[in-house]
N, CA, C and O of each residue as an XYZ file, in Angstrom:
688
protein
N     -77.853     49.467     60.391
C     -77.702     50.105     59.102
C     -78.537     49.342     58.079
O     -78.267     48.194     57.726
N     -79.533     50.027     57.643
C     -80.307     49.366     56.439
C     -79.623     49.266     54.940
O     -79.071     50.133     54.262
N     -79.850     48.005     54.715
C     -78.966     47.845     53.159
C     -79.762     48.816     51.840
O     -80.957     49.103     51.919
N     -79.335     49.027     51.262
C     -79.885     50.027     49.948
C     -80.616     49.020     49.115
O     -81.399     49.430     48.259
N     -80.361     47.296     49.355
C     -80.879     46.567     48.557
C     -82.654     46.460     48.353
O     -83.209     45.961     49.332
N     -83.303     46.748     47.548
C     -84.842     46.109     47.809
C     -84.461     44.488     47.536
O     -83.729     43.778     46.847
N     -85.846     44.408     48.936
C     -86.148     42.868     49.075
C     -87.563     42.372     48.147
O     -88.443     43.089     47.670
N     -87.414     40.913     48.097
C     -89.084     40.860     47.654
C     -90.346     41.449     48.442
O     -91.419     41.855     47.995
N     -89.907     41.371     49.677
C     -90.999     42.417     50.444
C     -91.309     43.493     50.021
O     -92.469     43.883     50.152
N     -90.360     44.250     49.407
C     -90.900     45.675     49.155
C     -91.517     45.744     47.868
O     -92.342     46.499     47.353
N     -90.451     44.065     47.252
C     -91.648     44.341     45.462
C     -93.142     44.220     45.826
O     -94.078     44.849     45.332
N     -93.168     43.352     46.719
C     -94.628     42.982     47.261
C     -95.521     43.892     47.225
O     -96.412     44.247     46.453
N     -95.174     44.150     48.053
C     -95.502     46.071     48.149
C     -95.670     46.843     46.935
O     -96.731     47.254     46.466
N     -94.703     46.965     46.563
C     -94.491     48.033     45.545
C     -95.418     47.451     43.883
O     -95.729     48.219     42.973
N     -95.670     45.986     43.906
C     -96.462     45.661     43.078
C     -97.430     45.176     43.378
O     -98.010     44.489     42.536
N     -97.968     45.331     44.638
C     -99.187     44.704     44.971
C     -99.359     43.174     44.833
O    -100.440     42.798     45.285
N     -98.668     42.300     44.386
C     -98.539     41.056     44.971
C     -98.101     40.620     46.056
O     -97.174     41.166     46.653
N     -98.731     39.524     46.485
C     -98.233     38.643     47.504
C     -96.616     38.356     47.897
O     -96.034     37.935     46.897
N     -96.069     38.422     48.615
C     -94.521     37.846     48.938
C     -94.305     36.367     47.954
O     -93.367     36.195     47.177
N     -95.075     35.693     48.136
C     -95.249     34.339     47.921
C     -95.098     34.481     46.054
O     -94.102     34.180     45.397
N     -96.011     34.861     45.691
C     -96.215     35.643     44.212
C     -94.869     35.977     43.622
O     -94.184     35.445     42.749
N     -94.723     37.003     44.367
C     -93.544     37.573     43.934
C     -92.207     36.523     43.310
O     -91.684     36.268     42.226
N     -92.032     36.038     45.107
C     -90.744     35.068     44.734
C     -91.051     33.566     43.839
O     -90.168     32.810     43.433
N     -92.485     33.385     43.670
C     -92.607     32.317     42.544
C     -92.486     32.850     41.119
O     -92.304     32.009     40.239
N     -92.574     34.296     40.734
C     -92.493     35.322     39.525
C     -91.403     35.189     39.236
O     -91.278     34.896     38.047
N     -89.974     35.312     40.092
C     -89.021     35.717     40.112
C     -87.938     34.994     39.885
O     -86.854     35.259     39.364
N     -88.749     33.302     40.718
C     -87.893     31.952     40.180
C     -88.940     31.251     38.964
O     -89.203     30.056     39.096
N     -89.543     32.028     37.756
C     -90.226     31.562     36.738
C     -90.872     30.084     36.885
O     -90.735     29.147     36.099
N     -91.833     30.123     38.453
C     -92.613     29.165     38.483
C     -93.866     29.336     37.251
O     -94.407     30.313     36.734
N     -93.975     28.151     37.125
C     -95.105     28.144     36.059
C     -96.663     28.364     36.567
O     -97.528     28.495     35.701
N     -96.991     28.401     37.827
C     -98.301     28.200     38.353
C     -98.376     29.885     38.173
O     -99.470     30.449     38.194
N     -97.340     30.498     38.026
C     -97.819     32.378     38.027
C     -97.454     32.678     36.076
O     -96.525     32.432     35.307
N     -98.942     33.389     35.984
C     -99.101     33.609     34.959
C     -97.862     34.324     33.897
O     -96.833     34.424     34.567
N     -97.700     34.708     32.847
C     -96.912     34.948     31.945
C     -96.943     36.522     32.128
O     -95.951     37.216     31.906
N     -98.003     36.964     32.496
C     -98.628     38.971     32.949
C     -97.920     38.898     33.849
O     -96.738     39.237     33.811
N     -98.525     38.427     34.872
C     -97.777     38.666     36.142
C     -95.722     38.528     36.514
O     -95.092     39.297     37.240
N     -95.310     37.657     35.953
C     -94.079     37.788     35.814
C     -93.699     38.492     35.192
O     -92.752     39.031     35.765
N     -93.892     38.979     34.032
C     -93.782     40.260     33.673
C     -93.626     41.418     34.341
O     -92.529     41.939     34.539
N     -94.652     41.847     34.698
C     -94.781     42.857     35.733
C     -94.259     42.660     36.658
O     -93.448     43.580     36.760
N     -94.137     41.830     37.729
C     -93.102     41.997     38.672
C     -91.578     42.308     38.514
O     -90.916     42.903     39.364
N     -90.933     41.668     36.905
C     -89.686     41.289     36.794
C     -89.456     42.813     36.279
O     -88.286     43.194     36.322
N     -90.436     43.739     35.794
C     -90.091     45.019     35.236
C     -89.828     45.897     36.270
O     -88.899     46.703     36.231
N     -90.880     45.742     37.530
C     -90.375     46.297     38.900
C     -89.055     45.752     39.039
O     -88.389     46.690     39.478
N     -88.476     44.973     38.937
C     -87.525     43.973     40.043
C     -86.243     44.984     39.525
O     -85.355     45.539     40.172
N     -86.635     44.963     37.683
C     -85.400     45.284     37.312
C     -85.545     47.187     37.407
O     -84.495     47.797     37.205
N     -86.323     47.695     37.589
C     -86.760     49.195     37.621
C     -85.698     49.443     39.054
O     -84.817     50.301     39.106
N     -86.013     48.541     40.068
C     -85.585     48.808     41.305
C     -83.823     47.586     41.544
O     -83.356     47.341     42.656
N     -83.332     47.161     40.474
C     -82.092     46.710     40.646
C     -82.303     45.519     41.585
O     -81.403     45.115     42.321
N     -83.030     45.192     41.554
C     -83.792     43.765     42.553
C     -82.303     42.767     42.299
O     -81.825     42.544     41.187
N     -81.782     42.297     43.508
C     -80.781     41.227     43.211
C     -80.958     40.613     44.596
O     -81.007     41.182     45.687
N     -81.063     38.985     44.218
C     -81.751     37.727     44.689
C     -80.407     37.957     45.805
O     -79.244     37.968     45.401
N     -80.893     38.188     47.689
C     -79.995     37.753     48.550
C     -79.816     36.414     48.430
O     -80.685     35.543     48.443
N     -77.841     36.215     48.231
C     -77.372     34.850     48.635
C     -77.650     33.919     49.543
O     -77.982     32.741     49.420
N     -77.426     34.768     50.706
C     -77.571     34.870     52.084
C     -78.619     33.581     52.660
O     -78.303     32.578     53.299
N     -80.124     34.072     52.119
C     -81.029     33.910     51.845
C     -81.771     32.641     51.197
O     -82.747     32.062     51.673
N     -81.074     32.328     49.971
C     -81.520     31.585     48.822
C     -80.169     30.343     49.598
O     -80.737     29.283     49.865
N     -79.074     30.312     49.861
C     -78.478     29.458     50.505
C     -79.153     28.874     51.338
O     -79.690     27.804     51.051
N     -79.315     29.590     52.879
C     -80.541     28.918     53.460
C     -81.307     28.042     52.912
O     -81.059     26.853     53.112
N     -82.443     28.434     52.075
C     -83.328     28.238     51.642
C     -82.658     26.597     50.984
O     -82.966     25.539     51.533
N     -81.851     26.645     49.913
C     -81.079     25.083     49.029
C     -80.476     24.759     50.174
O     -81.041     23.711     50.488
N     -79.345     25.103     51.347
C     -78.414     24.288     52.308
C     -77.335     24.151     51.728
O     -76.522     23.294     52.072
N     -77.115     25.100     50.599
C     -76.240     24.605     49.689
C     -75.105     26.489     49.509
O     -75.436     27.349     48.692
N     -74.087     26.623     50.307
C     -73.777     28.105     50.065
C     -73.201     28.697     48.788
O     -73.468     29.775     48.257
N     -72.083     27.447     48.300
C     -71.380     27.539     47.334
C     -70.352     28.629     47.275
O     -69.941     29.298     46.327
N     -69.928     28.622     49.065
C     -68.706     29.358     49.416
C     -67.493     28.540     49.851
O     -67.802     27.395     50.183
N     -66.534     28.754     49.913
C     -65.339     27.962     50.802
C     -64.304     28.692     50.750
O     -63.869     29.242     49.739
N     -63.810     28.739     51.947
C     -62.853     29.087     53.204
C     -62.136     28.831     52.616
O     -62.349     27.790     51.994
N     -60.916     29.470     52.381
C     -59.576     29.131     52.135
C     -58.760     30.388     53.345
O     -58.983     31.598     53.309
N     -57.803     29.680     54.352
C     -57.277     29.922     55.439
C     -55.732     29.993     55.020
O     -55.069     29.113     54.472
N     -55.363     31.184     55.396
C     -53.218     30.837     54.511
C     -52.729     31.878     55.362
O     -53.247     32.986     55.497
N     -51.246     31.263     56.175
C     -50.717     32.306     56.628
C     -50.346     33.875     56.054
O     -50.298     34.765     56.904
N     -50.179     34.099     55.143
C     -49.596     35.601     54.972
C     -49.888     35.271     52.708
O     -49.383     34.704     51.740
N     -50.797     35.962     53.033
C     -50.760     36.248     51.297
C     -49.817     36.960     50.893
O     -49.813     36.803     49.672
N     -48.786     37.844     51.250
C     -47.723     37.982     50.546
C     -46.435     37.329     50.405
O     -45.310     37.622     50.002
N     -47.268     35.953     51.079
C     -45.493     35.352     50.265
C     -46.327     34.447     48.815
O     -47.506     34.151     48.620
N     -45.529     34.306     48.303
C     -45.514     33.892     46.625
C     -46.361     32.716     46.758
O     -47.449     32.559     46.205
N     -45.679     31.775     47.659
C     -46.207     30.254     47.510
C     -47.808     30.169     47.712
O     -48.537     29.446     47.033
N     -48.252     31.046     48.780
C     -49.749     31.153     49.240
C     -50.300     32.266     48.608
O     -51.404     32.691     48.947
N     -49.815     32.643     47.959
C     -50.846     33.723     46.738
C     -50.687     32.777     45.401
O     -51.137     33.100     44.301
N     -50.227     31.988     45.575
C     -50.123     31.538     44.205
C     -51.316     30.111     44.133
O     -51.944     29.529     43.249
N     -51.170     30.016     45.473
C     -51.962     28.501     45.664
C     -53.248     29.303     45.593
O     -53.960     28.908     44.669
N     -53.762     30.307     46.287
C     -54.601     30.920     46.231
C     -55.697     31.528     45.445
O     -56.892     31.758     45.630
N     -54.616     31.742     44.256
C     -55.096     32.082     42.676
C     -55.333     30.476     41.915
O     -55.894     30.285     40.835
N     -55.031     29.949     42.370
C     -55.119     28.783     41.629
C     -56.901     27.738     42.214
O     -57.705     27.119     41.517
N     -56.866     27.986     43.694
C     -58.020     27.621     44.041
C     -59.287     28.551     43.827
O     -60.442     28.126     43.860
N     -58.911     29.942     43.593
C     -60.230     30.766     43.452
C     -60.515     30.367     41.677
O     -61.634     30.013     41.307
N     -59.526     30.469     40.858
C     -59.722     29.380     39.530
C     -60.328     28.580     39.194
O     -61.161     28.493     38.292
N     -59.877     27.765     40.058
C     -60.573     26.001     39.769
C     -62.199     26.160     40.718
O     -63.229     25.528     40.484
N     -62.020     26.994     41.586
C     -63.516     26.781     42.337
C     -64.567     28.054     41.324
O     -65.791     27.924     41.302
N     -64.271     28.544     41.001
C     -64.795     29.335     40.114
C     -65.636     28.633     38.717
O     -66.721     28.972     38.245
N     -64.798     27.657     38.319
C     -65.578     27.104     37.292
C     -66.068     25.897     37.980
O     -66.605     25.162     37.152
N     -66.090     25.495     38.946
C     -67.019     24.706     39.666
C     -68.383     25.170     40.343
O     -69.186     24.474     40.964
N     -68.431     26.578     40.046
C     -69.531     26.992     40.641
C     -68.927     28.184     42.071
O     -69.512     29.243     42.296
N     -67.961     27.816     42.704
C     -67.845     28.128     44.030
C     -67.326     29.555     44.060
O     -66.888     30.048     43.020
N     -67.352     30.314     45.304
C     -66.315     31.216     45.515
C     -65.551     31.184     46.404
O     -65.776     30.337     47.269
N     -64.274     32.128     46.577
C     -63.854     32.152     47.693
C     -63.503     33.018     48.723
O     -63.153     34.181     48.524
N     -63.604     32.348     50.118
C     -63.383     33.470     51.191
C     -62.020     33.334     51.535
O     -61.517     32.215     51.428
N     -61.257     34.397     51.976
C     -59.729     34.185     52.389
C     -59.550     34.854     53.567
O     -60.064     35.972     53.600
N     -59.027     34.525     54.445
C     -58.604     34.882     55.882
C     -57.378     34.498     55.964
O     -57.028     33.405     55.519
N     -56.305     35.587     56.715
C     -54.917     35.208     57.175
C     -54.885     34.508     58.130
O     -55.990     34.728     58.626
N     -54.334     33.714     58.840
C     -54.073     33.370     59.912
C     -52.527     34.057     60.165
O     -52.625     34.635     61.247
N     -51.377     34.212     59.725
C     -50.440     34.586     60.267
C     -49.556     34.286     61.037
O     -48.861     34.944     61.811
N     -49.645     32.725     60.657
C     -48.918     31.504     61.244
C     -49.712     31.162     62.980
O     -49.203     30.673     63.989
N     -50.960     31.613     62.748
C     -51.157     31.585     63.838
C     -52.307     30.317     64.337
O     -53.442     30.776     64.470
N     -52.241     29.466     64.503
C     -52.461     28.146     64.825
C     -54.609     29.286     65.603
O     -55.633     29.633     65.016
N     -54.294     29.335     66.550
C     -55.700     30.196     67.202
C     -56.110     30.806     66.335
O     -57.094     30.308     65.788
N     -55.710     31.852     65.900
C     -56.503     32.217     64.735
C     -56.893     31.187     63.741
O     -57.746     31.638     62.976
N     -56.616     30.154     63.529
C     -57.026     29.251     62.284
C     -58.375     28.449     62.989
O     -59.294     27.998     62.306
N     -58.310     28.353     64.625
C     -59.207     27.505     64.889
C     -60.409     28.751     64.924
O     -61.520     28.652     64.402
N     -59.822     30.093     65.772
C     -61.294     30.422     65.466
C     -61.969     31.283     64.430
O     -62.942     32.015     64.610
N     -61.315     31.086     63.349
C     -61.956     31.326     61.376
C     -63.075     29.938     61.712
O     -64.279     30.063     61.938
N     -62.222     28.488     61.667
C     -63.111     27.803     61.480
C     -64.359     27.696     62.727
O     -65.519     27.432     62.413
N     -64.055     27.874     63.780
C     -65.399     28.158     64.644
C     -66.320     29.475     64.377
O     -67.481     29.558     64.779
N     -65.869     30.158     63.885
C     -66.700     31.556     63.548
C     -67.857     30.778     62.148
O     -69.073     30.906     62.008
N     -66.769     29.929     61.242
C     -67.744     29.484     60.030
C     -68.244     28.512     59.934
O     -68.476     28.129     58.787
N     -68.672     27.599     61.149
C     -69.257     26.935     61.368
C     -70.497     27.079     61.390
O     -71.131     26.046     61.610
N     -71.325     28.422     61.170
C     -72.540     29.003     61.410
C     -73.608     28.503     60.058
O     -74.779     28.745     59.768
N     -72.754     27.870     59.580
C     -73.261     27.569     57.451
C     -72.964     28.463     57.052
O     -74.102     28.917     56.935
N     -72.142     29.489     56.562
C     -71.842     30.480     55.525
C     -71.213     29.454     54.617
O     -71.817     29.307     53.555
N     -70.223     28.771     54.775
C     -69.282     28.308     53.481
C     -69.286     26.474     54.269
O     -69.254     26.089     55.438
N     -69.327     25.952     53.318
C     -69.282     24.407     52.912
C     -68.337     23.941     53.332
O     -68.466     22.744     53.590
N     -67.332     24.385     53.544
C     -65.853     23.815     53.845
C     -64.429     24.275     53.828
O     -64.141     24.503     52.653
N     -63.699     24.445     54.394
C     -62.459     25.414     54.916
C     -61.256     24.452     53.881
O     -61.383     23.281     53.522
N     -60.152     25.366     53.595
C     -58.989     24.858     52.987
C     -57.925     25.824     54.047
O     -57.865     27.051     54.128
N     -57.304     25.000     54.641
C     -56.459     25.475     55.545
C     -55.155     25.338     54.920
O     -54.861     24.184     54.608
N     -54.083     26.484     54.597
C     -52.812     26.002     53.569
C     -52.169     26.658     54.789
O     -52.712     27.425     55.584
N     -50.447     26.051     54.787
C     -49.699     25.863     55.841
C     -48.336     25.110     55.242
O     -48.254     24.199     54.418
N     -47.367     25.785     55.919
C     -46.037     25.173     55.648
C     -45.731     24.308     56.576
O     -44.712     23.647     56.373
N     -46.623     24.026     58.032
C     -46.297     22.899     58.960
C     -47.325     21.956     58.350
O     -48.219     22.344     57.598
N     -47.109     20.468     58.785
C     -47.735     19.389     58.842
C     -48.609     19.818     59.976
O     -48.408     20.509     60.975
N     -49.754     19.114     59.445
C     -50.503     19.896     60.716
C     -51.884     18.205     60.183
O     -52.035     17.842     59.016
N     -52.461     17.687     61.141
C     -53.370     16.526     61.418
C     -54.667     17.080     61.460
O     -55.046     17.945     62.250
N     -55.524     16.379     60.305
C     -57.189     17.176     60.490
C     -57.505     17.236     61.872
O     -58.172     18.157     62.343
N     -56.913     15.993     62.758
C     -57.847     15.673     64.192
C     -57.545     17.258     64.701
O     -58.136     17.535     65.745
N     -56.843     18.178     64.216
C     -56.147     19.616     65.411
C     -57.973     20.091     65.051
O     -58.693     20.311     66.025
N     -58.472     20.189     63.842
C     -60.355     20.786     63.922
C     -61.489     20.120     63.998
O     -62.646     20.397     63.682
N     -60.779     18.829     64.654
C     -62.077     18.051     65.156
C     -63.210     18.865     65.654
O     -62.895     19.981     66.068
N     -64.877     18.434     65.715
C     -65.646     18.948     66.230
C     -66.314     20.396     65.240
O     -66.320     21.461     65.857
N     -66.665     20.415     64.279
C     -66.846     21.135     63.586
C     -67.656     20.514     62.303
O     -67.436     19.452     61.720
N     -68.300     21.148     62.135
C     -69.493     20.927     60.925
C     -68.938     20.639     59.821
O     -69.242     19.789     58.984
N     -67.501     21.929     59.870
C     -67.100     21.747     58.357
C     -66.176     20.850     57.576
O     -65.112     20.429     58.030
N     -66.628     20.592     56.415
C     -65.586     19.812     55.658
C     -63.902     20.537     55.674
O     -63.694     21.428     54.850
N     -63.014     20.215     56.409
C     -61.530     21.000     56.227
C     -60.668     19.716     55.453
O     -60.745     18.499     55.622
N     -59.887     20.476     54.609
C     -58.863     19.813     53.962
C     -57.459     20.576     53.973
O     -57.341     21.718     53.530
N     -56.728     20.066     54.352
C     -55.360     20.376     54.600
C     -54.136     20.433     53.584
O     -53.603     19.413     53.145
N     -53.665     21.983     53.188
C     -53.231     21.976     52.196
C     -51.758     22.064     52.656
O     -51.645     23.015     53.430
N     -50.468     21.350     52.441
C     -49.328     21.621     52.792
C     -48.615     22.032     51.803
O     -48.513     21.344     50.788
N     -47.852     23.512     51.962
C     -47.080     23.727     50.133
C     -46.030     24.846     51.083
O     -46.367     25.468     52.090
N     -44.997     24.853     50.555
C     -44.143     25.686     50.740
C     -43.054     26.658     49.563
O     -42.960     26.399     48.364
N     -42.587     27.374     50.020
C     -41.628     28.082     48.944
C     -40.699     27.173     48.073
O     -40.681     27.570     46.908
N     -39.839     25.952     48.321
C     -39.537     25.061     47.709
C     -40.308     24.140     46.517
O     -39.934     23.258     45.744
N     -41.239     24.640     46.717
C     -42.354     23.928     45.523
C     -42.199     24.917     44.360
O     -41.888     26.101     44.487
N     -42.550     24.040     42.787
C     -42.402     25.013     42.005
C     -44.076     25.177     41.939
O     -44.991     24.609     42.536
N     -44.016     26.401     40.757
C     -45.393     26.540     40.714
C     -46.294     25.465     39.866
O     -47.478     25.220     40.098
N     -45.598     24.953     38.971
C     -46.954     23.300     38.967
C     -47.131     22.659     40.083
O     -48.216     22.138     40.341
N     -45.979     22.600     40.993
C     -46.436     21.727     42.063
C     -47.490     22.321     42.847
O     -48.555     21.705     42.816
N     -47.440     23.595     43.691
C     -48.445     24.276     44.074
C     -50.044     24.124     43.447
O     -51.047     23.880     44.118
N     -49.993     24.296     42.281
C     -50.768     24.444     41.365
C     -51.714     22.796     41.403
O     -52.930     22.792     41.592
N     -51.268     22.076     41.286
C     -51.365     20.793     41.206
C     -52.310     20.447     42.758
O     -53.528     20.349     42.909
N     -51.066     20.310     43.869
C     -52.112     20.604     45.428
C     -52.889     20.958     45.360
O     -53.850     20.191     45.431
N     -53.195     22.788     45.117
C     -54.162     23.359     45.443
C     -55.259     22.888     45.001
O     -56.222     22.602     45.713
N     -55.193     22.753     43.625
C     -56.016     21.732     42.699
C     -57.120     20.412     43.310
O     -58.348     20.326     43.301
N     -55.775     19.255     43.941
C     -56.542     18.559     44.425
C     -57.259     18.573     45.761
O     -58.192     17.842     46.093
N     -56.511     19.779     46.663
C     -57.318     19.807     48.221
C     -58.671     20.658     47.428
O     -59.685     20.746     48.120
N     -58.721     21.243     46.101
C     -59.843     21.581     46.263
C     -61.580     20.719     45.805
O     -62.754     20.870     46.141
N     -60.682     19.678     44.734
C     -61.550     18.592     44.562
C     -61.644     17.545     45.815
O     -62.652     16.853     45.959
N     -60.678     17.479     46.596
C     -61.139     16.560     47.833
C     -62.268     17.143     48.792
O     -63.290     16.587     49.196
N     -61.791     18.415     49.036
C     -63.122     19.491     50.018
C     -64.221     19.115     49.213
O     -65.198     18.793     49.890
N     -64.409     19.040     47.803
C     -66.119     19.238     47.233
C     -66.641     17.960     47.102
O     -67.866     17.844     47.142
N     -65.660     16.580     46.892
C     -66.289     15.423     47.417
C     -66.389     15.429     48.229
O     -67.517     14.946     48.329
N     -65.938     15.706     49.558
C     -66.411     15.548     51.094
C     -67.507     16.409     51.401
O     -67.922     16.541     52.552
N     -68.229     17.291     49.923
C     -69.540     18.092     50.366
C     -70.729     17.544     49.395
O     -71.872     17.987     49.507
């Protein structure tokens, strides 16, 4: 299935510059003239041109995604921790991905073996068991282990989520 997105290839194309051109136009290198960025950026925006993540991650090594892993988003305690880490990673730059596990120990290992590929920087695994980083040994990614349960109030939650999410971004 082809995406509806245009690439710089097709501005290429479509403006008769170089690929190379293009994407130096586009990240306002200075070696391409003040005309020429122009003109490309009027195509870019004519055609809704938006820079693949995907792509430009690669390119830095840098995704500025993270995993957050929680048994069942409808209980309170893990939607709440949840909202609180897409928050705080939000004004850090980051976003977030969320996957259930469903108390399910296999499913948690293979989220994190599936995202081991470089999509996201580092996994936040939240859980009402104690559970030992060594259980995702062998893995690229930075994981930090969030323990919170229904007995917590919501500063406390709030507070955790908080710091497993500043511990994951020093460990990146």
């Amino acid at each position: 299935m082809k995406s509806s997105a245009v690439t710089i290839k097709e501005l290429s194309s479509l403006s008769g510059y170089s690929i190379s051109t293009v994407s130096k136009a586009l990240n306002n290198k200075l070696e391409i003239s003040e005309a020429t960025r122009k003109t490309i950026n009027t195509i870019a925006k004519q055609h809704n041109y938006v820079p693949n993540n995907y792509a430009v991650s690669l390119r830095i090594k840098k995704t500025e995604s993270i995993a957050v892993i929680l048994p069942e988003v409808t209980k309170a305690c893990y939607s709440h921790s949840l909202c609180y880490l897409q928050k705080s990673a939000e004004r850090f730059g980051y976003r977030i991905l969320f996957y259930q596990s469903f108390n399910s120990y296999e499913k948690e290992l293979n989220y994190i073996k599936n995202l081991n590929d470089g999509s996201i920087e580092g996994a936040i695994i939240i859980s009402s068991e104690s559970k030992q980083k060594s259980q995702f040994e062998g893995n690229s990614l930075s994981i930090e282990l969030l323990n919170i349960d229904s007995n917590q109030s919501l500063e406390e939650v709030k507070q955790l989520s908080y710091n497993s999410l500043i511990n994951l971004l020093k460990g990146n």
